[in-house]
LOFILO-315691 format. One record per residue (C-alpha): residue in one letter; x, y negated, z. Coordinates in Angstrom, 3 decimals. Layout:
// residues N
+---+----------+----------+----------+
! r !       px !       py !       pz !
+---+----------+----------+----------+
! a !        X !        Y !        Z !
...
+---+----------+----------+----------+
// end
This chain:
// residues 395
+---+----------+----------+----------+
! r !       px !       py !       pz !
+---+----------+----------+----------+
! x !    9.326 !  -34.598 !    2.334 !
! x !    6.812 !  -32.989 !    4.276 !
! x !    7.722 !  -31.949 !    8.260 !
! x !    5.798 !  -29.752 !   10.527 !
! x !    6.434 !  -28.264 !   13.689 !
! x !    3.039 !  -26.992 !   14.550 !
! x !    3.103 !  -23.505 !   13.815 !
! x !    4.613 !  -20.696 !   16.351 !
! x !    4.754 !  -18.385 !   13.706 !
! x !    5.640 !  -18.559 !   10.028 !
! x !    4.311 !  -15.924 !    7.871 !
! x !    6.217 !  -15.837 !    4.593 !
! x !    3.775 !  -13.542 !    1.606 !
! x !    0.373 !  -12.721 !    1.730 !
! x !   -0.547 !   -9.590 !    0.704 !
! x !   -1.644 !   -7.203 !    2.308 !
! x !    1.132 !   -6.917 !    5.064 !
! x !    1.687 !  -10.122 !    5.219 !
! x !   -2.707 !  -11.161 !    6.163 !
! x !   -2.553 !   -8.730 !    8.286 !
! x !    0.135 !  -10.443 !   10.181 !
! x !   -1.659 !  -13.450 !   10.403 !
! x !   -4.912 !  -11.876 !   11.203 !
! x !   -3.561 !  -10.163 !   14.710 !
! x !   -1.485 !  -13.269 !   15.273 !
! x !   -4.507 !  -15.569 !   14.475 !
! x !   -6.364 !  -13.098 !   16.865 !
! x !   -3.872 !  -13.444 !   19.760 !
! x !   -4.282 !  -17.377 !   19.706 !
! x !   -1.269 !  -17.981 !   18.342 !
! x !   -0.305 !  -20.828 !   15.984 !
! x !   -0.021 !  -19.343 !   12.540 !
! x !    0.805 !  -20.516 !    9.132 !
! x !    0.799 !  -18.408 !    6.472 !
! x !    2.170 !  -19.470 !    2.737 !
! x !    1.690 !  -17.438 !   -0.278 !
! x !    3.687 !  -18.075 !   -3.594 !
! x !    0.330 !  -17.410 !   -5.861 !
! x !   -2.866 !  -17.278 !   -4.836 !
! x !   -4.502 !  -14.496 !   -2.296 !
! x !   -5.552 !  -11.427 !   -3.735 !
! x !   -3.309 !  -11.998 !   -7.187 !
! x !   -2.739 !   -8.913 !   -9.036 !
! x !    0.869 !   -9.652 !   -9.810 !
! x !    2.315 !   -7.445 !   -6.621 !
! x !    1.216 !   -4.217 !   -4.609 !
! x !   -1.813 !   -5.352 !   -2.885 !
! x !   -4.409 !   -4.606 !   -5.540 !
! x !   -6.156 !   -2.280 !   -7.825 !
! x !   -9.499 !   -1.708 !   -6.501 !
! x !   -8.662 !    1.401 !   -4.647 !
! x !   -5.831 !    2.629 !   -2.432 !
! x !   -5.510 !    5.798 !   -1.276 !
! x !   -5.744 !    6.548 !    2.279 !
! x !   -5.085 !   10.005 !    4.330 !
! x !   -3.439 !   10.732 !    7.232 !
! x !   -1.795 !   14.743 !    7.027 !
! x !    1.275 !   13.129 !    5.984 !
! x !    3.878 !   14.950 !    3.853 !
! x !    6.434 !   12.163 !    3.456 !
! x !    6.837 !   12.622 !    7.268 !
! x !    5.153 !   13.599 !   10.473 !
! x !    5.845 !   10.819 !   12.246 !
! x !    3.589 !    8.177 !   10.350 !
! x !    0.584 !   10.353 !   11.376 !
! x !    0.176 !    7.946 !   15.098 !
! x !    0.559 !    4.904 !   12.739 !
! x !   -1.835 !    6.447 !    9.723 !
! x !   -4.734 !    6.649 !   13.057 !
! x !   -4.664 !    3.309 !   13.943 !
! x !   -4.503 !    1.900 !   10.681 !
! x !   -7.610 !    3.985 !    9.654 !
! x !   -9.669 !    2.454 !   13.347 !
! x !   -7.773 !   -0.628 !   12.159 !
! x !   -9.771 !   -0.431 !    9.052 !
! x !  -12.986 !    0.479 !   11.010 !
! x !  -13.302 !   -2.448 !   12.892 !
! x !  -11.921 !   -4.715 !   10.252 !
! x !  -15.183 !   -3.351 !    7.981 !
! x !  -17.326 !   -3.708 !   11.460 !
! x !  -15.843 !   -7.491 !   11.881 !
! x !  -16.264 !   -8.872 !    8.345 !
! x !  -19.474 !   -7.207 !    7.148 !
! x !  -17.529 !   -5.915 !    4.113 !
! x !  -17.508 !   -2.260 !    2.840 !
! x !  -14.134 !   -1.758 !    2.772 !
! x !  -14.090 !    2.109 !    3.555 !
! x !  -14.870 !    5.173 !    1.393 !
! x !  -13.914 !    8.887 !    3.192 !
! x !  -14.755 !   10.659 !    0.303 !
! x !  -11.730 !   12.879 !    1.083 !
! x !   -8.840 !   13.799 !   -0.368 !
! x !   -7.099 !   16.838 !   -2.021 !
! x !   -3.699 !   17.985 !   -2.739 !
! x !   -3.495 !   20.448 !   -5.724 !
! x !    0.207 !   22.629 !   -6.761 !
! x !    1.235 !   25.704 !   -6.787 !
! x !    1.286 !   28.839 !   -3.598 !
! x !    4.978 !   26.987 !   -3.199 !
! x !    4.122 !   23.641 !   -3.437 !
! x !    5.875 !   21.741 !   -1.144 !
! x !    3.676 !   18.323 !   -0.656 !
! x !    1.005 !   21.098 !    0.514 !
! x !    3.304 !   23.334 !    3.049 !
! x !    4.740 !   19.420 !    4.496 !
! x !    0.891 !   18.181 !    4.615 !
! x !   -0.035 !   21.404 !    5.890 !
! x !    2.332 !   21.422 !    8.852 !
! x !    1.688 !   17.312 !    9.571 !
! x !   -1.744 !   18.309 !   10.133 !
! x !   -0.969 !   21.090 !   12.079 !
! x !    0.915 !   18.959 !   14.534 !
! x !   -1.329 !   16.374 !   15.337 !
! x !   -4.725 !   18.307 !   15.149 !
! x !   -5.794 !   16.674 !   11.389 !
! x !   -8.635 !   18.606 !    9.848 !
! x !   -7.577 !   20.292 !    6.767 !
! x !   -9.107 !   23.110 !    4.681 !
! x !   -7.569 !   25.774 !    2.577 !
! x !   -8.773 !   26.465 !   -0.861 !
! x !   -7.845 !   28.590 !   -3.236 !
! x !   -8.684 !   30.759 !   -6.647 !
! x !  -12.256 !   30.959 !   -7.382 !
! x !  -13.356 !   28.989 !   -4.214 !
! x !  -10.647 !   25.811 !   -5.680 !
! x !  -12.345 !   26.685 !   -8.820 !
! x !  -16.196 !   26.914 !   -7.883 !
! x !  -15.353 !   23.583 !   -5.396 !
! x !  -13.057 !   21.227 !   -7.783 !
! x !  -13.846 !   22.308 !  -11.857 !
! x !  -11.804 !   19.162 !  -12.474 !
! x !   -8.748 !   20.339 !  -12.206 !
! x !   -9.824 !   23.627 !  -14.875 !
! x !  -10.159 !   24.186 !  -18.636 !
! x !  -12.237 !   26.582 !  -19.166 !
! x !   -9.971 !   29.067 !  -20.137 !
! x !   -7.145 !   27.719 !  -17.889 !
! x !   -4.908 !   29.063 !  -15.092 !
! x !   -5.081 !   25.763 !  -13.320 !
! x !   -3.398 !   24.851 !   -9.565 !
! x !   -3.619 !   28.171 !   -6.969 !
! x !   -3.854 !   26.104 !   -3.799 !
! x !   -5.572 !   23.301 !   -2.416 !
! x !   -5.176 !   20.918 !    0.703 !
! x !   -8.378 !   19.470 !    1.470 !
! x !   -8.293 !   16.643 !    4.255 !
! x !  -12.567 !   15.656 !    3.984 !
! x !  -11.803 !   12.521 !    6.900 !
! x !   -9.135 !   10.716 !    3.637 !
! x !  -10.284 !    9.002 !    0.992 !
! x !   -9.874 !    5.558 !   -0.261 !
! x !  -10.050 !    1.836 !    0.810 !
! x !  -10.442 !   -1.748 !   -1.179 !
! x !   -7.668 !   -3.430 !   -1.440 !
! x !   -8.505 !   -6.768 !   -2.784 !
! x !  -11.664 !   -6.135 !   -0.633 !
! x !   -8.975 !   -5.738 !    2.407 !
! x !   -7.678 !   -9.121 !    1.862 !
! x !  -10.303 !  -11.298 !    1.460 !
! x !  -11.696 !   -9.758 !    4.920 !
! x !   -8.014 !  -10.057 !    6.559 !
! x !   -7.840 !  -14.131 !    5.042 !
! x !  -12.035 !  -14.377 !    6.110 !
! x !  -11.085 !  -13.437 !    9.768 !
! x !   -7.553 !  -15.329 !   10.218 !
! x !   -8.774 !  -18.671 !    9.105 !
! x !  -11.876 !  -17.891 !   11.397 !
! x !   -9.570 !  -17.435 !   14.273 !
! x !   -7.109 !  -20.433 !   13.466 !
! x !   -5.076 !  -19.820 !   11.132 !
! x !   -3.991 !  -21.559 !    8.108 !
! x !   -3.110 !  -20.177 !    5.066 !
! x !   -1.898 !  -22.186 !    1.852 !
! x !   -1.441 !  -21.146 !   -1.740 !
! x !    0.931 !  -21.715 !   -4.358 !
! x !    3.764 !  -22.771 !   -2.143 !
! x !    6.779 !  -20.679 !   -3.213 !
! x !    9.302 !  -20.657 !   -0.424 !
! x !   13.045 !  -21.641 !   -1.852 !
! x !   15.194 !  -20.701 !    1.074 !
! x !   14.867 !  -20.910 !    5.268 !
! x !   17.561 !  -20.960 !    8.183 !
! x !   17.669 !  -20.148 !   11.731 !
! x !   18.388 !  -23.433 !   13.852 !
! x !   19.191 !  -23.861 !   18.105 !
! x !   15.282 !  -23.961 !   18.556 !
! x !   13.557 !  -21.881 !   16.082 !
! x !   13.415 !  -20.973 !   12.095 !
! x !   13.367 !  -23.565 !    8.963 !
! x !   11.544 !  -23.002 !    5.868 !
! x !   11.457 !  -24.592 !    2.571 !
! x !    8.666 !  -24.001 !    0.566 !
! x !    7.112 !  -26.060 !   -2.337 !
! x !    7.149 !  -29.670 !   -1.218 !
! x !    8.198 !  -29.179 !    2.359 !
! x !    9.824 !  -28.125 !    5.026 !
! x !    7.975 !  -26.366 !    7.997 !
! x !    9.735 !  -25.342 !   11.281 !
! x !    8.360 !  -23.069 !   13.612 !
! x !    9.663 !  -20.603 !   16.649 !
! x !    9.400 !  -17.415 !   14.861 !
! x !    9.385 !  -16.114 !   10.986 !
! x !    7.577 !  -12.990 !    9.541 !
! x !    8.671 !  -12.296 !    5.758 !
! x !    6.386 !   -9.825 !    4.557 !
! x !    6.860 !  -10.797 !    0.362 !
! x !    6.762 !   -7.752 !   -0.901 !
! x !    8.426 !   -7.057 !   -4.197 !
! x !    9.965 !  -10.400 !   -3.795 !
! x !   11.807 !   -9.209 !   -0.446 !
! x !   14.828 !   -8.370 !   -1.925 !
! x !   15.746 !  -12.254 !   -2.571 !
! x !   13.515 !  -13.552 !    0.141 !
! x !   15.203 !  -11.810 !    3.008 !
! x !   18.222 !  -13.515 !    2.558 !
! x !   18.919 !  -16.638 !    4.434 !
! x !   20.252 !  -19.716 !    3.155 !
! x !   23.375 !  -19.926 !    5.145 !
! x !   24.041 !  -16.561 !    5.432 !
! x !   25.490 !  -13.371 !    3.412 !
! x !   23.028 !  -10.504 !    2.292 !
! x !   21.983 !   -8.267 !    5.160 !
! x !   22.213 !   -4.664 !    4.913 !
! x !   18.497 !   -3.924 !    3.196 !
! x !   18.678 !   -2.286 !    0.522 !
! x !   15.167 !   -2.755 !   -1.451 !
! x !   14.421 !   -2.399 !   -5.274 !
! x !   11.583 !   -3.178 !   -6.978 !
! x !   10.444 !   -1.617 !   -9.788 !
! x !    7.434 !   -1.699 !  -11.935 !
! x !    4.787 !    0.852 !  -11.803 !
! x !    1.672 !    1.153 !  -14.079 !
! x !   -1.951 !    2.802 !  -12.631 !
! x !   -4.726 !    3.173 !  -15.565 !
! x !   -8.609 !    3.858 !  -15.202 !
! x !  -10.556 !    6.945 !  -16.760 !
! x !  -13.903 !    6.674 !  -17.972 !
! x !  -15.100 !    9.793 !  -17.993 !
! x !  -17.379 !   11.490 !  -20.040 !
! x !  -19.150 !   12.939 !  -17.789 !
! x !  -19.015 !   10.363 !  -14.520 !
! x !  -21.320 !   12.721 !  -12.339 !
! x !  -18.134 !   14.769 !  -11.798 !
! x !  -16.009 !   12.226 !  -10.893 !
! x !  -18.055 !   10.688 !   -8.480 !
! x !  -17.099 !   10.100 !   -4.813 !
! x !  -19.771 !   12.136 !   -3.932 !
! x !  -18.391 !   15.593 !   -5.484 !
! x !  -14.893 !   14.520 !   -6.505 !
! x !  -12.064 !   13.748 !   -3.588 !
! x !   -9.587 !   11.209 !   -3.972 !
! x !   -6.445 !   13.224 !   -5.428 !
! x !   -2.825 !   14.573 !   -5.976 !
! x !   -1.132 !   16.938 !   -8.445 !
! x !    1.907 !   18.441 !   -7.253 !
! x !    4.032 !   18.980 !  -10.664 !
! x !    6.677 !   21.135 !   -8.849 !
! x !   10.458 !   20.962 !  -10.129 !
! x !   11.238 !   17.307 !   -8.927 !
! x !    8.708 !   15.417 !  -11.205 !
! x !    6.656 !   12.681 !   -9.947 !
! x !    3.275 !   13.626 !   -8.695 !
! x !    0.127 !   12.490 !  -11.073 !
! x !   -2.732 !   11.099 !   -8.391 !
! x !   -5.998 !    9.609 !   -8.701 !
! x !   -9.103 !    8.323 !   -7.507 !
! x !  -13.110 !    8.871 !   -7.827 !
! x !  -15.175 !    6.651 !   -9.460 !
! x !  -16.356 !    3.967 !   -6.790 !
! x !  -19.985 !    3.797 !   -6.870 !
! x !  -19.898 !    0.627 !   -3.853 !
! x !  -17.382 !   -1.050 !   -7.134 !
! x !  -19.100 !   -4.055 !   -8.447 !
! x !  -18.249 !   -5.404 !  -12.196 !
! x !  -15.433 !   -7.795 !  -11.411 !
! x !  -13.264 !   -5.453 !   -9.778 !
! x !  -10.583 !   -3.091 !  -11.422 !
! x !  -11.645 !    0.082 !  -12.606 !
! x !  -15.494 !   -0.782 !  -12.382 !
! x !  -17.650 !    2.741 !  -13.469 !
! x !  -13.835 !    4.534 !  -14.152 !
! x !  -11.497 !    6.807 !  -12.289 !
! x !   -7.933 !    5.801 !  -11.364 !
! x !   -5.070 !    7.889 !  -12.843 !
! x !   -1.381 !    7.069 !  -12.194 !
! x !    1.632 !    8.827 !  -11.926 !
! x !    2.985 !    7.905 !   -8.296 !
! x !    6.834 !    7.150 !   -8.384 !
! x !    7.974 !    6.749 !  -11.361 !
! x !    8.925 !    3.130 !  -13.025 !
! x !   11.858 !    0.965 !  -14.317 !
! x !   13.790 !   -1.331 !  -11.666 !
! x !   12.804 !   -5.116 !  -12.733 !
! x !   12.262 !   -8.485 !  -11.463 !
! x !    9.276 !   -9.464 !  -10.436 !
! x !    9.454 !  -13.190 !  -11.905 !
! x !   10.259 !  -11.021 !  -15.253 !
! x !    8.502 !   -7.939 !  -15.612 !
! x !    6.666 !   -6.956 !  -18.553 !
! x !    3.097 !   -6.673 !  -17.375 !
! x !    1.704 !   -5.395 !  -20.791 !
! x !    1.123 !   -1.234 !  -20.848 !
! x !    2.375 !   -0.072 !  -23.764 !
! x !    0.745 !    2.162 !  -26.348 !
! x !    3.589 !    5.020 !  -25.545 !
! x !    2.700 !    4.332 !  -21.772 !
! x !   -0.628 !    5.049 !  -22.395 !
! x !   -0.158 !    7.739 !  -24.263 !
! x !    1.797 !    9.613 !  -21.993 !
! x !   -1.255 !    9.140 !  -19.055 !
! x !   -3.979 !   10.266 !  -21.248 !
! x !   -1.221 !   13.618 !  -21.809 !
! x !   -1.120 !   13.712 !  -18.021 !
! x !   -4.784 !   13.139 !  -17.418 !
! x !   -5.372 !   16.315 !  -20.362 !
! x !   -2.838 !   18.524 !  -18.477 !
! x !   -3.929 !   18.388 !  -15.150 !
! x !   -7.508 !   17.611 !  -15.514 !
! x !   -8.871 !   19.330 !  -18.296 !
! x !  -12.445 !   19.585 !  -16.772 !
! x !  -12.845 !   15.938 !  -16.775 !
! x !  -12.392 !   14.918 !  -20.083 !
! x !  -12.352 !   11.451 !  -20.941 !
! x !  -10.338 !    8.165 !  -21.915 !
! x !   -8.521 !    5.679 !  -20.437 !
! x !  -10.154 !    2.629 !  -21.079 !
! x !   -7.936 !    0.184 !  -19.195 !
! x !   -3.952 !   -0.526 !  -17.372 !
! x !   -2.782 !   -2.487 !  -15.208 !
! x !    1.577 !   -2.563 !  -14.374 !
! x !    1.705 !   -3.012 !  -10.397 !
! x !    4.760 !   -2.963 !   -8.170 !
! x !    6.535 !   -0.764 !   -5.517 !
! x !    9.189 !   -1.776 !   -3.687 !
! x !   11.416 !    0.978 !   -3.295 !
! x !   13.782 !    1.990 !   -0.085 !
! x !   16.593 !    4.162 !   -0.565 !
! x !   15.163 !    7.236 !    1.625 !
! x !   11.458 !    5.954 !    0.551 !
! x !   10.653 !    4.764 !    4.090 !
! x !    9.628 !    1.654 !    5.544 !
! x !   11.253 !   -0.619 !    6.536 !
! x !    9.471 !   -2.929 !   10.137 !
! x !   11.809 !   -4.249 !   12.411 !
! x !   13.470 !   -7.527 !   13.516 !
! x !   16.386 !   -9.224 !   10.247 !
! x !   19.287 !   -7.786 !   11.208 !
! x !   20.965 !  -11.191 !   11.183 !
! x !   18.547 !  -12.953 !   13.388 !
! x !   16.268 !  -11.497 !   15.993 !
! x !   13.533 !  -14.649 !   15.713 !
! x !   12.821 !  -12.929 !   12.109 !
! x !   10.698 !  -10.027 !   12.100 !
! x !   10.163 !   -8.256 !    8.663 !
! x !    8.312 !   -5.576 !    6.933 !
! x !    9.452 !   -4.149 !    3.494 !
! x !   10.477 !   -0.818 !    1.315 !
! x !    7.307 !    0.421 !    1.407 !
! x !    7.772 !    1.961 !   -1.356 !
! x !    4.367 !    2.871 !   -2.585 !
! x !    3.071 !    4.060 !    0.031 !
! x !    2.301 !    1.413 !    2.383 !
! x !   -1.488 !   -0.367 !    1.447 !
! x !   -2.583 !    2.855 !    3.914 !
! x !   -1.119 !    0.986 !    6.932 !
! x !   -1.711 !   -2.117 !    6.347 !
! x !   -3.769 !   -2.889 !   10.076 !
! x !   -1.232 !   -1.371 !   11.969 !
! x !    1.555 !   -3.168 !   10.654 !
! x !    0.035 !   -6.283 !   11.157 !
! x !    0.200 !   -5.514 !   14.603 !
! x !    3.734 !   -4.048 !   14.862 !
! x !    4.322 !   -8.173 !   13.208 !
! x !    2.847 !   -9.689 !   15.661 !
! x !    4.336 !   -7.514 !   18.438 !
! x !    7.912 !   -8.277 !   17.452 !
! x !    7.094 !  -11.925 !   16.427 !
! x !    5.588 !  -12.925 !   19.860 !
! x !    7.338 !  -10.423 !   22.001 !
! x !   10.110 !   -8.975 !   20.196 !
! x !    9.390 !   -5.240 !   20.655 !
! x !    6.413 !   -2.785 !   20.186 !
! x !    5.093 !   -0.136 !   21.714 !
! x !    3.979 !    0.990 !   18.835 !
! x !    6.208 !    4.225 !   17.523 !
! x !    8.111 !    2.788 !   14.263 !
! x !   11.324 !    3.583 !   15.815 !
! x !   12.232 !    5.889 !   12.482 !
! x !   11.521 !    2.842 !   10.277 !
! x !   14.276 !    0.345 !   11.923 !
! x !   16.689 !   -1.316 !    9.410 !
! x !   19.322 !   -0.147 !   11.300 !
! x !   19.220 !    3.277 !    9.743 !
! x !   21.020 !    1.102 !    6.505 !
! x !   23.865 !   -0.188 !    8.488 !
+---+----------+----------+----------+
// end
């Protein structure tokens, strides 16, 4: 069996979190290994779909808004660093009702840390975003506009985060599924594929599979709650695509109202080149709902009712850009109970530092958590304000 000891860090699931990780450790000069159960960039988790929201006036809570502006100069200088457009701040738009709440909690985020936002609403919604109307149709009352949001590349995101850490020294290796590790006297032990690798510190950043990967081997389950569960996001080809553009069409979300799960979506991506997901099409999801599963079992085909019920969606709250879907994908969230993150050191052993729950929500960050990682992995603490996302919260 293979032995090695020459690693500082192990860095268990690479996706987005998890490169990231590697990339600011890699950066530091620190020994890094990084092992992924499939291959980097696989569509079978959360780190995909050609496009991922990003904004930063924050309803789920004010206190993300520090993180959400170092991600976004995270992103900057990752673009600036591997020549790869990664970025599009085409904006992005919340759309509801004079009560909707996502708006009011946006609303107040950006009041509170000085985010640009505009107001629109009747005619001047209307005149600015025809999307959203039938001709003939009441439509949404009130719009958030945030014009510095918009949308990044996910799969984009990780080939620059895997470019820059193997430039810097790390090493990453694929298909090497990790079975179990241990905390010893000196350090961390981790079995994956054919061997066994030691090193001083462990970051487990494996996403939907967290829920069976945080657990050691000798010990009983720690108090992290997680469930994944499967989500599906589909891509609109519009019949018109001039008015779905990035250009005239923000990056967006519909407010249902009365507790249902908000419908979101994204412009066509002009920078999108053939090979990548959703190529000349708008994404359209709903963003929260989904069936618990296992992600070693899921059933990754969209069914004809599932698509049916998206193109209702799509009718309902877009009317003025007909079109249809033309593709699905399923992807995952893993879910927290309070729909928080989770970034902090295993509550069983402080040489473990993890990052989960981000329940669907989380590709937005993904710089600055690589650096909260690689705070608490070399140092054990940050500076960095992620206080609110501890695991102790679930004790």
């Amino acid at each position: 069996m293979n032995r090695e000891r020459d690693s500082e860090v192990i860095v268990i699931g690479l996706g987005g979190m998890g490169l990231a990780a590697c990339r600011e450790l890699a950066r530091r000069g620190v020994r890094v290994l990084g092992l992924e159960q499939h291959t980097i960039g696989h569509a079978l988790g959360s780190s995909h779909g050609g496009t991922r929201v990003v904004r930063q006036a924050y309803f789920e809570h004010p206190d993300y808004v520090p993180l959400l502006r170092r991600a976004m100069d995270g992103f900057l200088r990752l673009e600036q660093e591997s020549g790869l457009a990664l970025l599009e701040r085409c904006g992005v738009v919340i759309v509801g009702g004079l009560d909707s709440s996502l708006i009011s909690a946006s609303a107040g985020a950006a009041a509170a840390h000085g985010i640009e936002v505009e107001r629109l609403e009747g005619t001047v919604l209307r005149a600015r975003l025809p999307q959203f109307f039938a001709k003939d149709d009441v439509g949404p009352s009130l719009g958030l506009l945030e014009p510095g949001g918009g949308f990044v590349r996910p799969e984009r995101v990780l080939r620059a985060l895997a470019m820059l850490s193997m430039r810097d020294g790390a090493r990453l290796r694929e298909r090497v599924p990790v079975r179990s590790w241990r905390t010893t006297s000196d350090g961390v032990e981790v079995e994956a594929g054919d061997g066994r690798f030691r090193a001083d510190r462990v970051v487990i950043t494996a996403g939907a599979w967290n829920p069976a990967v945080l657990v050691a081997r000798e010990a009983r389950p720690g108090p992290l709650p997680l469930t994944a569960v499967r989500q599906v996001q589909s891509w609109l080809r519009p019949h018109e695509p001039r008015l779905a553009d990035a250009a005239r069409f923000p990056a967006w979300l519909v407010d249902r109202g009365e507790g249902a799960a908000p419908l979101y979506g994204v412009p066509i991506d002009a920078a999108a080149t053939p090979d990548e997901p959703g190529f000349g099409c708008a994404k359209v999801a709903v963003h929260g709902e989904g069936e618990p599963c296992d992600p070693d079992r899921v059933d990754r085909t969209v069914s004809d009712a599932e698509l049916t019920a998206i193109e209702a969606l799509a009718r309902q709250h877009l009317p003025g850009l007909p079109g249809r879907l033309e593709s699905a994908r399923v992807c995952l969230y893993t879910n927290s109970p309070d729909g928080h993150f989770l970034i902090d050191r295993h509550p069983l052993d402080e040489r473990v530092a993890i990052a989960a729950g981000f329940s669907g929500h989380g590709f937005k960050f993904v710089p600055v958590v690589g650096e909260a990682l690689a705070d608490l992995a070399t140092t054990g603490r940050t500076d960095l304000p992620i206080g609110f996302l501890a695991a102790s919260r679930f004790s």
